[in-house]
mmCIF file of the C-alpha atoms, coordinates in Angstrom:
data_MODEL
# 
_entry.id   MODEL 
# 
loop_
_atom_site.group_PDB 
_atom_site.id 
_atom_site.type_symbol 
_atom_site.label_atom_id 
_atom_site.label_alt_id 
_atom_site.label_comp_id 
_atom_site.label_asym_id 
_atom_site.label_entity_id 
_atom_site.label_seq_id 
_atom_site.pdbx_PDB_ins_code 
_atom_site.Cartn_x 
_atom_site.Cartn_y 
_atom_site.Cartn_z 
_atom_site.occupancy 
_atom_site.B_iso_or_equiv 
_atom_site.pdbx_formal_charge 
_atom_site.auth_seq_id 
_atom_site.auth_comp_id 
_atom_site.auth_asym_id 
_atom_site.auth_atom_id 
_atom_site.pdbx_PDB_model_num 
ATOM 1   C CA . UNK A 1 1   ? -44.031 30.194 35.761 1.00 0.00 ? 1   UNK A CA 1 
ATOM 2   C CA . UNK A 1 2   ? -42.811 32.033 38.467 1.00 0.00 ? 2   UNK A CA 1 
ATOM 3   C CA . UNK A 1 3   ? -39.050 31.772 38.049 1.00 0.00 ? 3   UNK A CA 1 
ATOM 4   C CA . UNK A 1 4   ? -39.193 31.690 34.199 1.00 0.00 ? 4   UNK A CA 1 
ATOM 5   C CA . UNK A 1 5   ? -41.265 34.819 34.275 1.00 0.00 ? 5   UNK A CA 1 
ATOM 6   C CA . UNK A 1 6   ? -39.099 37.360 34.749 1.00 0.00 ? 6   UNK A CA 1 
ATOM 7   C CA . UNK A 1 7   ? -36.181 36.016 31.817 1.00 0.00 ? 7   UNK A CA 1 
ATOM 8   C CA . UNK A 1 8   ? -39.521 35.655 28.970 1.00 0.00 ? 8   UNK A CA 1 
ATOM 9   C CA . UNK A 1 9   ? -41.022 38.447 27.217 1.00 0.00 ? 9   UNK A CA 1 
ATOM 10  C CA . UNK A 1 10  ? -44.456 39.837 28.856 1.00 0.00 ? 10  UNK A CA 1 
ATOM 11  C CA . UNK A 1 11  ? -46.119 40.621 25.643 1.00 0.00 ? 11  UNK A CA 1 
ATOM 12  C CA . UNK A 1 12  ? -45.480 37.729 23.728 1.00 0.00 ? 12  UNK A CA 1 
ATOM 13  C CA . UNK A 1 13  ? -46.506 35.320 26.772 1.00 0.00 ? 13  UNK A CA 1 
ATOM 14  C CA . UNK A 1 14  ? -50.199 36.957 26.722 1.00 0.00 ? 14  UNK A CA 1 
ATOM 15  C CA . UNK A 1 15  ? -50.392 37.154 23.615 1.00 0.00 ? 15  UNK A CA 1 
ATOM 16  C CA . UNK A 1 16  ? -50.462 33.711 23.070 1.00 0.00 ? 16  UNK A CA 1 
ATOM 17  C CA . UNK A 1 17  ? -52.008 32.557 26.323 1.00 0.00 ? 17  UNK A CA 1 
ATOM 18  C CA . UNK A 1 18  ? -54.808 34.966 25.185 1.00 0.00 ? 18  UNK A CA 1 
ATOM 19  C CA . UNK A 1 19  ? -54.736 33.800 22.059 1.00 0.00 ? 19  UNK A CA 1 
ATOM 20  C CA . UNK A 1 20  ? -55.251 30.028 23.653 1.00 0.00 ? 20  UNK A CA 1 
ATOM 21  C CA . UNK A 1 21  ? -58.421 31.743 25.245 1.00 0.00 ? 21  UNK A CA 1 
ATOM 22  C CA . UNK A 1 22  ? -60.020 31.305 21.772 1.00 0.00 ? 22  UNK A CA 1 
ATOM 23  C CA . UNK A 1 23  ? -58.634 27.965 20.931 1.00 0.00 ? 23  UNK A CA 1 
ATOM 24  C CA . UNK A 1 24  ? -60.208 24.311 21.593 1.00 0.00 ? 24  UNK A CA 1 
ATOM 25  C CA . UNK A 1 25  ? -61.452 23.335 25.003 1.00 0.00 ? 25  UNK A CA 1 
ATOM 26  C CA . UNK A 1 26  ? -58.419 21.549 26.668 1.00 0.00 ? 26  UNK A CA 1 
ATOM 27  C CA . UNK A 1 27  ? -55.997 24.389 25.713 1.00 0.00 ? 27  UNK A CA 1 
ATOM 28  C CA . UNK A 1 28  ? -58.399 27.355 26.829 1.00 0.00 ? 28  UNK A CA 1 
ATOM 29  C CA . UNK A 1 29  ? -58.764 25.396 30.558 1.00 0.00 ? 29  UNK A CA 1 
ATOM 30  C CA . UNK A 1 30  ? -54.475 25.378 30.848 1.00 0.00 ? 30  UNK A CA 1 
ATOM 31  C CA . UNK A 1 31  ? -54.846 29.251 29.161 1.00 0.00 ? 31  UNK A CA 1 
ATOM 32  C CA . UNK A 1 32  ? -57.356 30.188 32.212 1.00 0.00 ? 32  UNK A CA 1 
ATOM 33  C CA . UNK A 1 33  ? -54.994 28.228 34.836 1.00 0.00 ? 33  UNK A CA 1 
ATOM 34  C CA . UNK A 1 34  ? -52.202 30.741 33.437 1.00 0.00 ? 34  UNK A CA 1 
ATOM 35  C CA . UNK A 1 35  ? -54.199 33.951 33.404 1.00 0.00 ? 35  UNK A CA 1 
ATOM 36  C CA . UNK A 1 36  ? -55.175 33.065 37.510 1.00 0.00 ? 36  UNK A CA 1 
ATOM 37  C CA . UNK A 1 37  ? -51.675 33.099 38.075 1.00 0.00 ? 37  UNK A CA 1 
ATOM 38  C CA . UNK A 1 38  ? -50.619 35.992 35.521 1.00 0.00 ? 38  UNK A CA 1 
ATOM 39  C CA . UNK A 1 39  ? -53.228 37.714 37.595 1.00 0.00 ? 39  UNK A CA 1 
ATOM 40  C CA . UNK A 1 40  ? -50.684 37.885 40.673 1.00 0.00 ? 40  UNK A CA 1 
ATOM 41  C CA . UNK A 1 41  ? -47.536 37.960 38.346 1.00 0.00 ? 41  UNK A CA 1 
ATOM 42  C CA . UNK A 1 42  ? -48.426 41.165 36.458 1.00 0.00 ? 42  UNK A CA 1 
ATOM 43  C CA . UNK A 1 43  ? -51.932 43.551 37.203 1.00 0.00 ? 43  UNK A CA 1 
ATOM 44  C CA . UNK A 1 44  ? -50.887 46.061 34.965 1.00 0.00 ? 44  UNK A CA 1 
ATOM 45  C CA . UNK A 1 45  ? -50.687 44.054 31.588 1.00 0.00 ? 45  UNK A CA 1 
ATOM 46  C CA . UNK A 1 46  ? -53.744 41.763 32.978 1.00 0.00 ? 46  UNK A CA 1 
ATOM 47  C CA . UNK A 1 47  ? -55.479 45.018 32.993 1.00 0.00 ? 47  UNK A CA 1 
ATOM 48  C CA . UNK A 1 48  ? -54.503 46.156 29.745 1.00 0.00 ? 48  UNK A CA 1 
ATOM 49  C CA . UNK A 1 49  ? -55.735 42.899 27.788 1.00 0.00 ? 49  UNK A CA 1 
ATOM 50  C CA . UNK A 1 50  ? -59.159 42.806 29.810 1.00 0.00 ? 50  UNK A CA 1 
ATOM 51  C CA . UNK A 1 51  ? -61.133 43.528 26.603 1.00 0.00 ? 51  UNK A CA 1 
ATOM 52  C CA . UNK A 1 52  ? -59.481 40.348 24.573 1.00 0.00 ? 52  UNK A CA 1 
ATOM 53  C CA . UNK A 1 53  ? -59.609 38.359 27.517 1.00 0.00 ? 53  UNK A CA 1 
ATOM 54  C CA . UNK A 1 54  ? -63.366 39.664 27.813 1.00 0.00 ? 54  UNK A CA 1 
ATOM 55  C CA . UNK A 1 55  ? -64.012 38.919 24.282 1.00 0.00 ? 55  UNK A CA 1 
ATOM 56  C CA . UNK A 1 56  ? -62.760 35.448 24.146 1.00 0.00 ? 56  UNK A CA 1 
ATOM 57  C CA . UNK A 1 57  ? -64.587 34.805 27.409 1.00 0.00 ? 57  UNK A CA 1 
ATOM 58  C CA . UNK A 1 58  ? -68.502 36.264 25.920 1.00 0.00 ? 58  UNK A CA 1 
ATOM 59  C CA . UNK A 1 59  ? -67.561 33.814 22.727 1.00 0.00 ? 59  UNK A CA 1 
ATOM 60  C CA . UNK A 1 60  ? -67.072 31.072 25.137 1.00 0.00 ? 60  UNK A CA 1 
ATOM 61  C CA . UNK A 1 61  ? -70.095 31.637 27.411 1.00 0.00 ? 61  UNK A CA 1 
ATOM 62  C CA . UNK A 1 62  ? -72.568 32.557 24.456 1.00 0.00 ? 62  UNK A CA 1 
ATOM 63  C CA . UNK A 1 63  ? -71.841 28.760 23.065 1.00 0.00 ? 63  UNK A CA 1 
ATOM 64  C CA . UNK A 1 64  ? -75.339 27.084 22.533 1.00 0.00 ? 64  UNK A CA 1 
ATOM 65  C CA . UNK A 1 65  ? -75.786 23.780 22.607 1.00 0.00 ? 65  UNK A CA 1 
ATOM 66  C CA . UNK A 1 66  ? -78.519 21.872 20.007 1.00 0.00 ? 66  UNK A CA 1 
ATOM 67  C CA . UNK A 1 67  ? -81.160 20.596 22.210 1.00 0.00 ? 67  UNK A CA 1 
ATOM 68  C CA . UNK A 1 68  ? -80.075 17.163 21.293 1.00 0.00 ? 68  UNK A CA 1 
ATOM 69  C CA . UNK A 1 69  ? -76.492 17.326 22.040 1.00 0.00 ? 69  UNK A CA 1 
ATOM 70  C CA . UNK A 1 70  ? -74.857 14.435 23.948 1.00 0.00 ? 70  UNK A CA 1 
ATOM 71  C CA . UNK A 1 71  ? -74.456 13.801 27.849 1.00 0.00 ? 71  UNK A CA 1 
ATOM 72  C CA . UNK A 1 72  ? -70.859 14.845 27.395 1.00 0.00 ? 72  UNK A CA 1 
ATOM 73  C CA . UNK A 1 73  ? -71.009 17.795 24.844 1.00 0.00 ? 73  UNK A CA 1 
ATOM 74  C CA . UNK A 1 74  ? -73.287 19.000 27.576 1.00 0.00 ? 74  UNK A CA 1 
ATOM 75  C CA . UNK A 1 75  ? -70.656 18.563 30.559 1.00 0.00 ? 75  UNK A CA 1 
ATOM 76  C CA . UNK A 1 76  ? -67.547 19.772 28.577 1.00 0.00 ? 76  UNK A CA 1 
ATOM 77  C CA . UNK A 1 77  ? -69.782 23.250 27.899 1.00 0.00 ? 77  UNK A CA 1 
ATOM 78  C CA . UNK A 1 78  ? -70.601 23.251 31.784 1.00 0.00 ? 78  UNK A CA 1 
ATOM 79  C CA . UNK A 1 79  ? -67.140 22.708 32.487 1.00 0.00 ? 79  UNK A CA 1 
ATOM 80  C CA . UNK A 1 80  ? -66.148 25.573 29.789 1.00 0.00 ? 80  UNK A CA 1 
ATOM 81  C CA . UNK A 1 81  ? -68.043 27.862 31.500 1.00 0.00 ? 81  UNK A CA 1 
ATOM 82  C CA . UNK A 1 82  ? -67.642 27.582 35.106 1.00 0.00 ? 82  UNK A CA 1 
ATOM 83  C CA . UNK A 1 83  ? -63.776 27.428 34.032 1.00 0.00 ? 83  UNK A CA 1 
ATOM 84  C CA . UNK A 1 84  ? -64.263 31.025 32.273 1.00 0.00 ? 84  UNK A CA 1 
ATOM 85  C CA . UNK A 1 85  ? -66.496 32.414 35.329 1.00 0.00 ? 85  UNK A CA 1 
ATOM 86  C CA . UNK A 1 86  ? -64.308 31.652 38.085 1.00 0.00 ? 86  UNK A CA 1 
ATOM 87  C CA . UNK A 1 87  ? -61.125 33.272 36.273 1.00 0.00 ? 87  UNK A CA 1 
ATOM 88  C CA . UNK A 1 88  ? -64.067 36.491 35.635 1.00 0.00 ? 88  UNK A CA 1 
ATOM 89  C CA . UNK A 1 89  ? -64.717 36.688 38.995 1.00 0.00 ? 89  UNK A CA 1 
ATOM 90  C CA . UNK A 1 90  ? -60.869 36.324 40.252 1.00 0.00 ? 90  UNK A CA 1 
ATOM 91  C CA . UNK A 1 91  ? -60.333 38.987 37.556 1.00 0.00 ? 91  UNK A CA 1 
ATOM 92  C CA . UNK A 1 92  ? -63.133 41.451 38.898 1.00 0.00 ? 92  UNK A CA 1 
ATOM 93  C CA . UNK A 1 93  ? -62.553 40.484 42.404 1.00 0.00 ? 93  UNK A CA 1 
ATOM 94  C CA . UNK A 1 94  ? -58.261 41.418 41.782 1.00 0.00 ? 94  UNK A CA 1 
ATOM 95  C CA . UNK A 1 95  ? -59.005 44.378 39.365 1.00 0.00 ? 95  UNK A CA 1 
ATOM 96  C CA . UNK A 1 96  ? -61.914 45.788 41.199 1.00 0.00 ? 96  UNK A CA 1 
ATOM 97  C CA . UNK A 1 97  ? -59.830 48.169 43.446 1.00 0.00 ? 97  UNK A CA 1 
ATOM 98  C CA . UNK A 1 98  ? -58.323 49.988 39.731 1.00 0.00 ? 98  UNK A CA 1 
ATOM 99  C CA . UNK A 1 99  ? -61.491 52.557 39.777 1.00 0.00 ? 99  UNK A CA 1 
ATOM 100 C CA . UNK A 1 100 ? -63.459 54.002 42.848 1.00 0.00 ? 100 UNK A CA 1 
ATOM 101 C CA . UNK A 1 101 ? -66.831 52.646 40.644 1.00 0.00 ? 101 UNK A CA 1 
ATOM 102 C CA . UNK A 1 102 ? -65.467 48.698 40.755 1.00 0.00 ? 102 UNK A CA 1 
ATOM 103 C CA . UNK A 1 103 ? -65.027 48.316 36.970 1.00 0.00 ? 103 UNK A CA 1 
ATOM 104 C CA . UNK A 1 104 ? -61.326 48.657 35.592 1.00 0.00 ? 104 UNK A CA 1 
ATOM 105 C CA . UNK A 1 105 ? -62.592 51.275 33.125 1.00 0.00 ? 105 UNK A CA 1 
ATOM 106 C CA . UNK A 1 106 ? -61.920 49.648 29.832 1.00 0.00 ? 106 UNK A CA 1 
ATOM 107 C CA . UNK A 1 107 ? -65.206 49.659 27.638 1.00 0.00 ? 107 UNK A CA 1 
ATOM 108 C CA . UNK A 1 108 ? -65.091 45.789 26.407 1.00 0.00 ? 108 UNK A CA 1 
ATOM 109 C CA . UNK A 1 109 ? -64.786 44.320 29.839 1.00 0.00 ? 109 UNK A CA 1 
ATOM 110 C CA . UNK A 1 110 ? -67.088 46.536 31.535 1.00 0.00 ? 110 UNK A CA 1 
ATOM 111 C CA . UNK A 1 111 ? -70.019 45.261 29.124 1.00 0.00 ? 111 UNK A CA 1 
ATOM 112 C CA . UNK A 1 112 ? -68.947 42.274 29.661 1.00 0.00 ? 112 UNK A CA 1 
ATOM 113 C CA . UNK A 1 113 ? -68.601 42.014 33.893 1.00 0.00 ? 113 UNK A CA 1 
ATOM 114 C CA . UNK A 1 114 ? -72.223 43.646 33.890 1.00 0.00 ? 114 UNK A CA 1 
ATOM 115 C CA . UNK A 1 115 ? -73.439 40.834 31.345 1.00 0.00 ? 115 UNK A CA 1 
ATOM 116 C CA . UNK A 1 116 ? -72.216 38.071 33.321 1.00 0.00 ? 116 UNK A CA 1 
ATOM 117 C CA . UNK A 1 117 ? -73.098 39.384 36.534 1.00 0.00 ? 117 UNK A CA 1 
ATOM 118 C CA . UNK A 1 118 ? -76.984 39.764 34.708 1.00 0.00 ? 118 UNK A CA 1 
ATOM 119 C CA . UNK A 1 119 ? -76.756 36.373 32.809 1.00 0.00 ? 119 UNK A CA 1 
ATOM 120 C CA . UNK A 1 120 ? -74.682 34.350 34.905 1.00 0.00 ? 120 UNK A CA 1 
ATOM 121 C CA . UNK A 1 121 ? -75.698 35.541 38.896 1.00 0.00 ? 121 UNK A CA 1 
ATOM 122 C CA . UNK A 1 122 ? -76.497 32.400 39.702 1.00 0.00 ? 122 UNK A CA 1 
ATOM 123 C CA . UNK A 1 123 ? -73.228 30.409 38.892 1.00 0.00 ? 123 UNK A CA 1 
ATOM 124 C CA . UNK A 1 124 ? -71.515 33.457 39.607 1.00 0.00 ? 124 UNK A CA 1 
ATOM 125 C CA . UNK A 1 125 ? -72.916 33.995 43.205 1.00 0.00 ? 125 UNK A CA 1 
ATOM 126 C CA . UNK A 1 126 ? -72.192 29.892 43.822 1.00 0.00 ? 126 UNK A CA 1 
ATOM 127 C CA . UNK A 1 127 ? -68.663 30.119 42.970 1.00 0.00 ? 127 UNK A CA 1 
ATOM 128 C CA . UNK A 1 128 ? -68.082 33.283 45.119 1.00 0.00 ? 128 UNK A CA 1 
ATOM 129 C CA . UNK A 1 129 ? -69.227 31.066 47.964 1.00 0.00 ? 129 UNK A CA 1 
ATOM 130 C CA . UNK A 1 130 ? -67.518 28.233 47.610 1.00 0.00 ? 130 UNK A CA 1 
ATOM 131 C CA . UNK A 1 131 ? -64.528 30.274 47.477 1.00 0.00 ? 131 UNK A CA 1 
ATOM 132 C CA . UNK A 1 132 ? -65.335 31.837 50.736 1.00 0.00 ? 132 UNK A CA 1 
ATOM 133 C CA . UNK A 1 133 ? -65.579 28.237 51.917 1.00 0.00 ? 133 UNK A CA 1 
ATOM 134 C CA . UNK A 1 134 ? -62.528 27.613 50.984 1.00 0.00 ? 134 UNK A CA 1 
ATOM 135 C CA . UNK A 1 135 ? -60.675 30.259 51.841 1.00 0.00 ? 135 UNK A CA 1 
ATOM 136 C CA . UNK A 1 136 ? -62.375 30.034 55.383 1.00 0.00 ? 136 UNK A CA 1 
ATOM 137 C CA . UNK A 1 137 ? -61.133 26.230 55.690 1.00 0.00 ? 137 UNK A CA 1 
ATOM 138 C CA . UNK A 1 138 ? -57.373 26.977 55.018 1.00 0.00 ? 138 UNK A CA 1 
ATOM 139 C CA . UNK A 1 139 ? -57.395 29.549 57.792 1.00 0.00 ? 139 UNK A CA 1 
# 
């Protein structure tokens, strides 16, 4: 992606890797690999399609299971999730600089960042600590 990005067209690219945000399960995880890395590529028009990308990302999280859903039903929605809350928190922790207040200012994604960070402190707080381990370890 990073040689090929700067001969493709910006616009079209998210649009469909946003668009892949809302499709089935194995296409959304490659979909959040390439917004991580669009992240770094291009702020601005990450910024700009915060309130799809927030949209697609409440749909995801606000799946509910049926209480009697199968073993792996169960994992894949786990797996769904923390997918969709590391990428949030990458996105908050990259965009949070854009406004003195720490949100990025559009209206979507601001109700959603404070929804997740109500909902979803738990996972959320986990994840931000494992990648302080990391990032600890590799220096």
């Amino acid at each position: 992606m990073d040689t090929a990005f700067t001969r493709i067209n910006n616009v079209e690219l998210y649009d469909r890797v946003v668009a892949g945000l809302k499709d089935e399960n194995d296409i959304r995880q490659l979909c959040n690999l390439m917004v991580m890395k669009l992240i770094v590529l291009d702020v601005a028009e990450t910024a700009r399609r915060l309130d799809t990308i927030a949209e697609a990302y409440r749909s995801v999280l606000s799946i509910k299971l049926k209480d009697n859903a199968v073993k792996q039903d169960v994992e894949k929605q786990e797996e769904a999730n923390k997918s969709v809350l590391r990428v949030t928190l990458l996105l908050g922790e990259k965009l949070k600089g854009m406004n003195d207040n720490g949100s990025t200012g559009a209206g979507t994604w601001a109700s959603y960042w404070e929804w997740v960070n109500k909902d979803f402190d738990k996972q959320l707080k986990g994840l931000h600590q494992r990648s302080k381990e990391l990032q600890t370890r590799m220096v």
